[in-house]
C-alpha positions in Angstrom: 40.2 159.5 23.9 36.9 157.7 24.4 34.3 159.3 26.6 33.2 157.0 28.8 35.8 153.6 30.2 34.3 151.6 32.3 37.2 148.7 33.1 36.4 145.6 35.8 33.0 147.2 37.2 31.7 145.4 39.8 28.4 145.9 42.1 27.9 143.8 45.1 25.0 143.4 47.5 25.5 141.6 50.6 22.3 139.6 52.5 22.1 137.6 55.2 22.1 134.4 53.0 25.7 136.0 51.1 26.6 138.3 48.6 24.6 138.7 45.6 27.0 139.8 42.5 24.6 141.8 40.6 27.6 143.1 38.3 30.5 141.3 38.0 33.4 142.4 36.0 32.1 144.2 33.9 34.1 146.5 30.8 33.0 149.1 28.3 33.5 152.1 26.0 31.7 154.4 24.3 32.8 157.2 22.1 31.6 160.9 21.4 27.9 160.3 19.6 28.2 156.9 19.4 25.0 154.8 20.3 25.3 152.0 22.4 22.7 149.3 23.1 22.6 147.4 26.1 20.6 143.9 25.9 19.5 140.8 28.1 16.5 139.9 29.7 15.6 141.5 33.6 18.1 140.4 36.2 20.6 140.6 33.8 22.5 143.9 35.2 22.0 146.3 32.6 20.5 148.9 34.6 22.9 148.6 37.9 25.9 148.6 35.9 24.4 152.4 34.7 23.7 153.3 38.4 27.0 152.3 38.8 28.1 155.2 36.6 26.1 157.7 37.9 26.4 157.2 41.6 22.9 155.9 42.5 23.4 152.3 43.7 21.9 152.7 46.9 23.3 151.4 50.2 24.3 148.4 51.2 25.3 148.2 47.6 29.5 148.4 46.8 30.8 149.2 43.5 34.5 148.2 42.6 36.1 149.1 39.3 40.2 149.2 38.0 38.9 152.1 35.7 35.6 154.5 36.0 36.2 157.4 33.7 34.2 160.1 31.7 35.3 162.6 30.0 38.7 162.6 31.7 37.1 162.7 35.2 38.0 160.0 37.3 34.6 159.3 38.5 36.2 156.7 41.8 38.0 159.9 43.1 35.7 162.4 42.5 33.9 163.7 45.6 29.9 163.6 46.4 29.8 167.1 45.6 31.7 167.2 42.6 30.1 164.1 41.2 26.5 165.7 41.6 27.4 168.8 39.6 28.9 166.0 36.6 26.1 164.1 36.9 22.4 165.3 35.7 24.3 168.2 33.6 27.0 165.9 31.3 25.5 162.3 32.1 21.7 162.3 32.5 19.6 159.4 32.6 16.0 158.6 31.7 14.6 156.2 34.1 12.3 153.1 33.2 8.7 154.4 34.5 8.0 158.5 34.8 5.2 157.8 36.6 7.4 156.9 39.9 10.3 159.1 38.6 9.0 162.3 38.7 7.6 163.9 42.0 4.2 163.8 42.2 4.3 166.9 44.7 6.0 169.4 42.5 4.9 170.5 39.2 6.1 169.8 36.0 7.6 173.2 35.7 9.0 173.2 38.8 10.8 170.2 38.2 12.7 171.2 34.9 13.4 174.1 36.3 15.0 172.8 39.2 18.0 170.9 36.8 18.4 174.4 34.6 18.8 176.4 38.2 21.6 174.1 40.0 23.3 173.2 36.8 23.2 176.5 34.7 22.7 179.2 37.7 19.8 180.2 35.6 17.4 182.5 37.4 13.5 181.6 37.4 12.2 183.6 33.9 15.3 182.0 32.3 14.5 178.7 33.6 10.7 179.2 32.9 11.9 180.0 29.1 14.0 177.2 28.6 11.2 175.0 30.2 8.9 175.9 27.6 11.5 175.6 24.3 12.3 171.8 26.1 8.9 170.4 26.5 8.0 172.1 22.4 11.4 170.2 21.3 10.0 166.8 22.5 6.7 167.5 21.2 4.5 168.6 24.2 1.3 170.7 22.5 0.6 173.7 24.9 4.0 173.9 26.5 3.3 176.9 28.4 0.2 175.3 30.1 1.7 172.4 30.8 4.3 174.1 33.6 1.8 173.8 35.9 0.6 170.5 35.7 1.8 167.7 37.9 2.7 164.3 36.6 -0.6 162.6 37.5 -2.4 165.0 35.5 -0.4 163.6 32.3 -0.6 160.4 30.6 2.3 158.0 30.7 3.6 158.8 27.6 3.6 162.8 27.9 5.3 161.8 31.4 7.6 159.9 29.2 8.2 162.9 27.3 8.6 165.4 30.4 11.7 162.6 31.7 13.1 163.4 28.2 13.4 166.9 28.2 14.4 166.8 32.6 17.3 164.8 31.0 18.2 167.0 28.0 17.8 170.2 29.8 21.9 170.5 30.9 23.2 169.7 26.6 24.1 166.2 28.4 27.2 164.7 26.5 26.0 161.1 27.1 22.6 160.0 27.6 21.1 156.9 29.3 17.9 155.7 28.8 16.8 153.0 31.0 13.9 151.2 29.3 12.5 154.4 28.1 9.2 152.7 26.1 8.5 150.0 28.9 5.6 151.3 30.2 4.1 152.8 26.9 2.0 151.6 23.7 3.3 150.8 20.6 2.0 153.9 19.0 4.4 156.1 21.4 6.6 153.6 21.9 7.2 154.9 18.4 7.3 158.5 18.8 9.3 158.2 21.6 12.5 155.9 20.0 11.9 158.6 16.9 12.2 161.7 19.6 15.4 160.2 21.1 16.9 159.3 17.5 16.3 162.5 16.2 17.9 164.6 19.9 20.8 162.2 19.9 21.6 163.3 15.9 21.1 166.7 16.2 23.0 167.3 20.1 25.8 164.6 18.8 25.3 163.0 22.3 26.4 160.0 22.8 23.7 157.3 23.9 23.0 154.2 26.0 20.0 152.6 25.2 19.0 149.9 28.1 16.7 147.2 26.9 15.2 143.6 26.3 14.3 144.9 22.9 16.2 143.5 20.5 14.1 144.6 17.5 14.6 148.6 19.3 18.1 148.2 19.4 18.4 146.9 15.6 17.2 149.9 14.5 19.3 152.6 16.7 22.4 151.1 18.2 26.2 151.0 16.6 27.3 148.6 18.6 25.8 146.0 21.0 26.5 144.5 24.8 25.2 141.4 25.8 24.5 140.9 29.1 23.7 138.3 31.2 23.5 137.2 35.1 25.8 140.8 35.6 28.4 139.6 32.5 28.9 140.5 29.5 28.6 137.5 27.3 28.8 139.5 24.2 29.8 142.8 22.3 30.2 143.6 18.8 28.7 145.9 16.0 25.6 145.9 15.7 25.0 144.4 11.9 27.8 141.6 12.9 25.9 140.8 16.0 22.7 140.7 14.2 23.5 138.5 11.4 26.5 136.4 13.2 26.0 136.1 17.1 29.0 134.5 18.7 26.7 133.4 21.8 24.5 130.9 22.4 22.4 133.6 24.7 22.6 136.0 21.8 21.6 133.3 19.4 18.4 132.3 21.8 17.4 135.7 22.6 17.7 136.6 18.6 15.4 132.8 18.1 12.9 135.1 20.3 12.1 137.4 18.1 8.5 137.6 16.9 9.3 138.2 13.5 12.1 135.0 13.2 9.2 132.9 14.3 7.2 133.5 11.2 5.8 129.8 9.6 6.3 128.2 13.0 3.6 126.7 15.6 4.8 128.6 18.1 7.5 131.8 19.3 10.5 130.4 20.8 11.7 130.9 24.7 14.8 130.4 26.2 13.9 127.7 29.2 15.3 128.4 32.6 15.7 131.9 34.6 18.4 134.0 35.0 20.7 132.5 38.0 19.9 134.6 41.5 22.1 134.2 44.6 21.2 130.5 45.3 21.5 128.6 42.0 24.7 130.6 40.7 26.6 127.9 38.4 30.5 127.4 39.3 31.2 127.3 35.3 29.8 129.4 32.6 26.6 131.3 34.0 24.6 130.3 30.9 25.7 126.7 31.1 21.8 125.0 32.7 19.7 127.0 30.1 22.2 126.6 27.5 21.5 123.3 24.9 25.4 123.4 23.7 26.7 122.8 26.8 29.6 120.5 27.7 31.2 119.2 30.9 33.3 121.7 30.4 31.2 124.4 30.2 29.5 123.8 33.7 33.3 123.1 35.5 34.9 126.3 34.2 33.7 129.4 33.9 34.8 130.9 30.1 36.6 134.1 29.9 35.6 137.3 27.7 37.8 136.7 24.6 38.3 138.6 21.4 36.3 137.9 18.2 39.7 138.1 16.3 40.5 134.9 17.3 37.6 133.3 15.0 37.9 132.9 11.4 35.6 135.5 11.3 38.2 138.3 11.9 35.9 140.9 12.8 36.2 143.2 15.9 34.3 141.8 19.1 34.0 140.0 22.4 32.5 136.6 23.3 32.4 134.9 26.6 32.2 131.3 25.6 34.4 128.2 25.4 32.6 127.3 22.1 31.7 131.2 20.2 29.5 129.8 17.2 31.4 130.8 14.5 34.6 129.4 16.0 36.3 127.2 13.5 37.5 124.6 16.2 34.1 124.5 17.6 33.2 120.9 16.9 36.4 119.7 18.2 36.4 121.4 21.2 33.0 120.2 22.0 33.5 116.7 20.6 36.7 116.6 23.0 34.5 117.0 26.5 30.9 115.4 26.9 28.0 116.6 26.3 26.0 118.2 29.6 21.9 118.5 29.7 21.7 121.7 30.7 19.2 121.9 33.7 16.8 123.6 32.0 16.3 121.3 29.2 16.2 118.1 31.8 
């Protein structure tokens, strides 16, 4: 049984101007230790669909799902209370920037110690103890001293480092980190994707990794989601999706890549934004910034189809009318006229 099933998630906002569908119908699984990356660029839904999961999406927000389950725990029919006692000891999360994250009226000790005592009942020497072992284990020098700092006394990457060991503190079964180098220089942007690699081999959790990254997730994920405009426009293994994206997104945001734009005047962009709630297409989402697009492709909006179908025959998802390695591809497009996309008019 798969640890975490997330089937049909949804997360609504309504305005006074409509409802803006930040996730829409969105599906997932993730197994025991395996490491999952989360991609697209900001707006996409990558970190609402996560605060979906753990119960954060603050009101007026409404989250719908057919399935939300971890570990065998229906998470749609769990109480508040029972839900806060899952959620910070099995599921933790590490939030994009530590500097707003952590209470800047509490010190650091206070603040680990806090998880250890409502989780694990410890008592405060215990928790003091276990404080000091978690801040050594994510490579804090002078552990002990530290306790009694607060957060603006620390630099953003030892704050980084602090959200870490908050997070691992409860042997978390999965683990979600939420941009978790954003903020940081490339140096510890380093040391901090080698700190998570290294926790999530040696705890066996099982990991999320949230990002617009691509080169990050190359290096740590198993398999890849794709989102965009609160869709998923693509999933597969993370080699496959590498070397053979199905998507024209996936293909764009790949094109982005510094290091694919060696030899060439300039990096490429993808032109256009990601749709808010007054320029949402009727057809495919990706359709105006898209340069395959079809009439087709801005009337009706593609479903999220298996990979299998392709000549490819590897394991997958693509939500396109025209997946790139599709071996009808040509005909299908040749049979509906060409669209300029909006962005590229």
């Amino acid at each position: 049984m798969a640890l975490l099933e997330i089937e049909n998630l949804s997360v609504e906002f309504p305005t006074q101007n409509g409802v803006m569908h930040a996730v829409e119908g969105v599906s997932m699984t993730l197994d025991e230790g395996e490491v999952l990356g989360i991609v697209g660029e900001s707006g996409s839904g990558k970190s609402v669909t996560m605060m979906a999961l753990m119960g954060l999406v603050p009101f007026p927000g409404k989250v719908t799902a057919d399935k939300l389950r971890f570990a065998g725990h229906d998470l749609l029919s769990l109480s508040q209370g029972q839900r806060n006692k899952l959620v910070g000891k099995d599921v933790a999360m590490i939030f994009q920037d530590p500097t707003t994250s952590l209470n800047p009226c509490f010190s650091i000790g206070f603040q680990i110690g806090e998880s250890l005592r409502q989780h694990l009942g410890m008592d405060a020497k215990a928790a003091r103890k276990r404080s000091i072992e978690l801040l050594e284990q994510v490579g804090i020098p002078a552990a002990e001293s530290r306790l009694s700092a607060y957060p603006h006394q620390l630099s953003g990457g030892m704050n980084q480092r602090v959200m870490i060991a908050m997070a691992i503190a409860c042997n978390p079964r999965l683990l979600i980190a939420d941009e978790p180098t954003t903020a940081l220089d490339v140096t510890i942007q380093a040391q901090i994707l080698d700190l998570l690699r290294s926790l999530q081999k040696e705890r066996g959790m099982a990991l999320v990794l949230i990002t617009h990254n691509m080169g990050v997730v190359s290096e740590m994920a198993q398999k890849v989601a794709v989102m965009y405009a609160g869709q998923i426009m693509e999933e597969s293994g993370a080699q496959k999706l590498f070397n053979q994206p199905q998507h024209p997104y996936t293909e764009a945001l790949l094109a982005a890549l510094p290091e694919r734009s060696i030899g060439k005047d300039r990096l490429a962009t993808i032109p256009g934004m990601v749709p808010g709630l007054y320029d949402r297409p009727q057809g495919c989402l990706f359709a105006p910034r898209c340069s395959y697009a079809t009439e087709h492709c801005l009337a009706e909006r593609p479903v999220l189809r298996k990979i299998e179908e392709l000549k490819t025959q590897q394991r997958g998802l693509v939500r396109c009318h025209y997946a790139l390695d599709d071996p009808q591809r040509s005909e299908l497009m040749a049979a509906s006229k060409p669209a300029l996309s909006e962005a590229f008019q």
